[in-house]
C-alpha positions as MATLAB code, in Angstrom:
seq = 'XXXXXXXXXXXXXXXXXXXXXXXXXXXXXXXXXXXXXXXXXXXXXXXXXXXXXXXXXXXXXXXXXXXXXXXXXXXXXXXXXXXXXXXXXXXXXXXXXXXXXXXXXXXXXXXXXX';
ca = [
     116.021   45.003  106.061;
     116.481   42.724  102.860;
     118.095   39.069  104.311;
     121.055   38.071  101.992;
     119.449   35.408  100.331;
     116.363   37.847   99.481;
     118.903   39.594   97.322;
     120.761   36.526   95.682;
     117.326   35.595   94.332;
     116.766   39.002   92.194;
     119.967   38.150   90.552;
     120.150   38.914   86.533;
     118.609   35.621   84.343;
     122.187   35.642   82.638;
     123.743   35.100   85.662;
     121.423   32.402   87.210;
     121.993   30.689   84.103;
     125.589   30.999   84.102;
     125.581   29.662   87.966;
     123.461   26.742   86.596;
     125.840   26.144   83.373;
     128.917   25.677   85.585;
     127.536   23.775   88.396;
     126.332   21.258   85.560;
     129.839   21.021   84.401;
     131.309   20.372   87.690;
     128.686   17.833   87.718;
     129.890   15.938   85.128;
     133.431   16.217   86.342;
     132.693   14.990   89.575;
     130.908   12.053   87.638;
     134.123   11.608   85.064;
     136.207   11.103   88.469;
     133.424    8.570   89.836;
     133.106   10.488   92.524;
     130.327   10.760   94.686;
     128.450   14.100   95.909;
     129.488   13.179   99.976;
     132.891   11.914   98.538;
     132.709   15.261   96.971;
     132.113   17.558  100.141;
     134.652   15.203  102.167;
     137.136   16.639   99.285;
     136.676   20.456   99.420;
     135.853   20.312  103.276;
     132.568   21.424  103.302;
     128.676   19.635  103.389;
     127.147   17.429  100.611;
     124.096   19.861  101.304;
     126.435   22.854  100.275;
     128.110   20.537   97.545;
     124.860   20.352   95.766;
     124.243   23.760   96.234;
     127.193   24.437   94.126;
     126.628   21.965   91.672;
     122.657   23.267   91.438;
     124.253   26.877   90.578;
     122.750   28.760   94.069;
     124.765   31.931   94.125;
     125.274   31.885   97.571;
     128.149   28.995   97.865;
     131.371   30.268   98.431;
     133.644   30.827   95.765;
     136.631   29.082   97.904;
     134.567   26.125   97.312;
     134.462   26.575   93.830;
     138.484   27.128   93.517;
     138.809   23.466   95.518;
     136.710   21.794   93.318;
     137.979   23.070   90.162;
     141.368   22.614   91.255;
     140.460   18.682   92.663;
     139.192   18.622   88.737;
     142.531   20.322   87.591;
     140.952   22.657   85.845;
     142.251   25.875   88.412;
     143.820   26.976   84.600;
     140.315   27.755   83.367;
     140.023   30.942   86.445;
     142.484   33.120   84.246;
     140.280   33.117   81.772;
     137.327   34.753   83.819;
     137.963   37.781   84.185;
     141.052   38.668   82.069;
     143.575   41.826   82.829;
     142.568   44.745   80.962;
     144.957   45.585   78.554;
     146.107   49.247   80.007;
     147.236   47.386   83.240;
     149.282   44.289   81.456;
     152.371   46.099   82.063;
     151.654   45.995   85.866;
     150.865   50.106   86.216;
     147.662   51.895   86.451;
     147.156   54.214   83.131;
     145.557   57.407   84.501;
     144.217   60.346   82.284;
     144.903   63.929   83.048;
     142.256   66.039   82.669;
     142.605   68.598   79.965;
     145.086   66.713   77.996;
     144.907   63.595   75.991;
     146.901   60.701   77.582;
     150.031   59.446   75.245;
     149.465   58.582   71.862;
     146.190   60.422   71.522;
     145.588   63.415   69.397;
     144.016   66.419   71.207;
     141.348   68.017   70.029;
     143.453   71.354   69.184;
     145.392   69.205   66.503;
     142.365   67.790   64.586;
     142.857   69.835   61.651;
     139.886   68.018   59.524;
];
């Protein structure tokens, strides 16, 4: 049986980067603030071991650690942007398609006349 952090290591090189990317720019926040990394951990109640972690992009450190710290940053704004609502489910209902026939708006294929 794989171990968890087995699998966190085969992760895509676009998303190890990514992890890297933002830990370097909570980095320099925490710097900005004149923080340090224990003053950190103190902050978003968790280790300066696990604070680093986050900061040195592991993909293991909990996300609820990342919401503190970007919030202690005020930047808990910047999580809409992430993974935005698609656009069929803006209007707060679930479009679903009917098999057979095209869903509103669309043109079957019976009424292509070209």
């Amino acid at each position: 049986m794989y171990r968890s952090k087995d699998l966190l290591g085969c992760s895509p090189p676009e998303t190890q980067q990514a992890l890297v990317r933002l830990g370097l720019r909570l980095r320099s926040h925490r710097i900005r603030q004149g923080w340090t990394v224990k003053e950190m951990a103190v902050r978003v109640l968790c280790s300066p071991t696990t604070y680093r972690a986050l900061e040195a992009g592991k993909p293991g450190t909990s996300i609820g650690i990342l919401i503190t710290a970007l919030w202690l940053f005020g930047q808990i704004d910047t999580l809409e942007n992430v993974a935005p609502v698609p656009v069929d489910m803006v209007a707060g209902r679930r479009v679903r398609k009917r098999t057979g026939k095209p869903g509103a708006g669309m043109i079957g294929e019976d009424e292509r006349d070209f």
